[in-house]
C-alpha positions, 0 to 999 in steps of 0.5 A, spaced: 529 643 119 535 645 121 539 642 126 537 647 132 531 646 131 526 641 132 517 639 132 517 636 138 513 630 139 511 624 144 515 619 140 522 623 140 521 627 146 524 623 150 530 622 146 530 630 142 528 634 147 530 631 155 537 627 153 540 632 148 538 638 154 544 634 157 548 637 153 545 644 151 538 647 153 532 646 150 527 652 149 520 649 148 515 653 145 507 650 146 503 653 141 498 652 138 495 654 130 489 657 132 492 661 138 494 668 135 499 671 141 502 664 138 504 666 131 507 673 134 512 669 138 514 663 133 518 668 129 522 671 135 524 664 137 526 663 130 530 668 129 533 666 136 535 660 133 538 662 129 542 667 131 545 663 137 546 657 131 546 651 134 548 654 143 541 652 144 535 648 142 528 650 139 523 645 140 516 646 137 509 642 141 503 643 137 498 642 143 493 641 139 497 634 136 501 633 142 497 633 148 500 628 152 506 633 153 502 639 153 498 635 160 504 632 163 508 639 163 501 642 166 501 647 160 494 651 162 495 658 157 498 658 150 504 660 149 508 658 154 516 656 154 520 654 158 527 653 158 530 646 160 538 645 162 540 638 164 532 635 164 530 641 168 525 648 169 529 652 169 525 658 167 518 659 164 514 664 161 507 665 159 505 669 154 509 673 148 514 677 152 519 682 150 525 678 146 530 681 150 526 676 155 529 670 152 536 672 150 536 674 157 535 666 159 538 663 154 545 667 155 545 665 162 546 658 159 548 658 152 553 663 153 552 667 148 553 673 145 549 679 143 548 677 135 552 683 131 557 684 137 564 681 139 565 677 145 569 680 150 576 678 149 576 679 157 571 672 157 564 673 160 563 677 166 562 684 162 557 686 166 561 686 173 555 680 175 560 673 175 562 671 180 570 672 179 568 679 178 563 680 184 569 677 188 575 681 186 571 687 187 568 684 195 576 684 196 576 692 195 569 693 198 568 687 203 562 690 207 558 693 201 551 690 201 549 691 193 556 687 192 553 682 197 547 682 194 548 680 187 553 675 189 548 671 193 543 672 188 548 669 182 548 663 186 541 663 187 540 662 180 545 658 179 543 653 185 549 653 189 545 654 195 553 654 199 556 659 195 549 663 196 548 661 204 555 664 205 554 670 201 547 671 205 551 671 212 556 675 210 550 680 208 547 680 214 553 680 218 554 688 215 547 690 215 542 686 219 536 690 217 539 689 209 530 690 205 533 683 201 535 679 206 529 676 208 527 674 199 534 671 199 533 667 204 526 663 202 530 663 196 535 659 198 529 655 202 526 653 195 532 651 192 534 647 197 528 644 196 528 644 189 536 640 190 532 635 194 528 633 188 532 636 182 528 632 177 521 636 175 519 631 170 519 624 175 516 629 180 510 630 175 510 622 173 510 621 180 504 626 181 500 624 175 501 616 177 498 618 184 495 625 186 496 624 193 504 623 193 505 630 197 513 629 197 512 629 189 507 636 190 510 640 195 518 638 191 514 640 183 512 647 186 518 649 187 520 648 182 515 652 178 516 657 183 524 657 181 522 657 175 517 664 176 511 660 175 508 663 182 501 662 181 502 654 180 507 653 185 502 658 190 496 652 188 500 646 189 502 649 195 495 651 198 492 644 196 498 641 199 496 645 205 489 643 204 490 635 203 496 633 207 497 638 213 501 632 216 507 633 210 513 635 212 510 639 219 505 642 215 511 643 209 505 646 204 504 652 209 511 654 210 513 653 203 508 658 201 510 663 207 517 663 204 514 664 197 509 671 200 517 673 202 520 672 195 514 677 192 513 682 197 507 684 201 504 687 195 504 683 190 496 681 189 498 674 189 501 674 196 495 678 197 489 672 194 493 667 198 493 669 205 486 669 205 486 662 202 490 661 207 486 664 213 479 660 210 483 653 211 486 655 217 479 657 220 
């Protein structure tokens, strides 16, 4: 199998897939033989593989043979991928989603270019949302909240929770009102959490060697949560709240408000779990 590409299996894992996403990220692609969404996803990774020829790191579970890593990442729907920079979620997807989907994360860590076109000779930031160039256009717009905005949000992916504070204080320092504040700061909220316990894969060990550890519960959520996997971080919170009021000042319950902030009001999972919610409390 070629050199960006890999099967995955409970004897390398450890070695190829955790240790060499130090050094690049790592896509893992659970399938399995009988599940048909699976077999209409593999060739796209395929060919995303080899397209980026060696920026990034195809790794293939059969969960029919792999079960133990299919149960240490949770995986509860077929296919599921996530993409793993530095040991660590940091995104995920349920389901076959669009290719653009994909190359979208990986460029994001793979710095990669679009296959058929020349990178720009500029360097990265063609589309204006770097932080070089969102700066350099802030020092010509200094009070422009859709500036402001995309600056904090690219902290926000990138974890940088320093630079995404200032960019959230300097936006609501022009706009008070500003419709994005609030989803930014319980962003900023869960990446903080998150960078307190920046290792999703001692959390899960923790969690899985003790079921009662609220520390290894409430720190995982969020990394599902960052991750976009709202609907587990939302049930691991809930259960935190049920299990632990104690934890944190009741850290399950506010983490879970903060999560409703990053969806929306309308969002249905938002809706679901504020009545779960109110059944615990009452």
């Amino acid at each position: 199998m070629a050199a960006h590409k890999i099967v995955a299996t409970f004897d390398n894992f450890a070695t190829d897939v955790l240790a060499e996403s130090d050094t690049r990220p790592v896509l893992i692609d659970f399938w399995a033989p009988w599940c048909g969404p699976c077999q209409t996803l593999l060739p796209i990774l395929e060919r995303l593989a080899d397209d980026y020829a060696g920026r990034f790191l195809l790794a293939k579970v059969n969960t029919d043979e792999e079960q133990q890593i299919a149960e240490h990442f949770g995986i509860r729907s077929l296919p599921t991928v996530m993409l793993v920079h530095r040991r660590e979620i940091v995104e995920q997807h349920v389901g076959v989603q669009p290719e653009r989907v994909y190359r979208e994360a990986l460029d994001r860590l793979a710095a990669a270019p679009t296959p058929g076109t020349e990178p720009d000779p500029a360097g990265p930031g063609d589309d204006g949302n770097d932080v070089g160039h969102l700066e350099a256009a802030l020092e010509q717009r200094p009070r422009d909240p859709s500036l402001l905005v995309q600056l904090a949000e690219l902290h926000l992916r990138d974890r940088n929770a320093e630079g995404a504070t200032a960019a959230i204080e300097r936006l609501a320092a022009v706009d008070p009102a500003h419709a994005k504040l609030r989803e930014l700061r319980a962003r900023l909220a869960l990446t903080a959490i998150v960078l307190e316990s920046p290792d999703p894969v001692a959390a899960r060990e923790a969690l899985a060697s003790n079921p009662r550890d609220s520390a290894a519960r409430y720190a995982l959520a969020a990394h599902h949560a960052l991750a976009g996997d709202f609907a587990t971080a939302l049930a691991e919170w809930l259960e935190l709240m049920r299990s632990d009021r104690s934890f944190g000042d009741d850290a399950g319950r506010r983490a879970l408000v903060l999560a409703f902030d990053v969806l929306g009001d309308s969002h249905e999972l938002v809706a679901a779990y504020r009545r779960k919610m109110a059944n615990l409390l009452h």
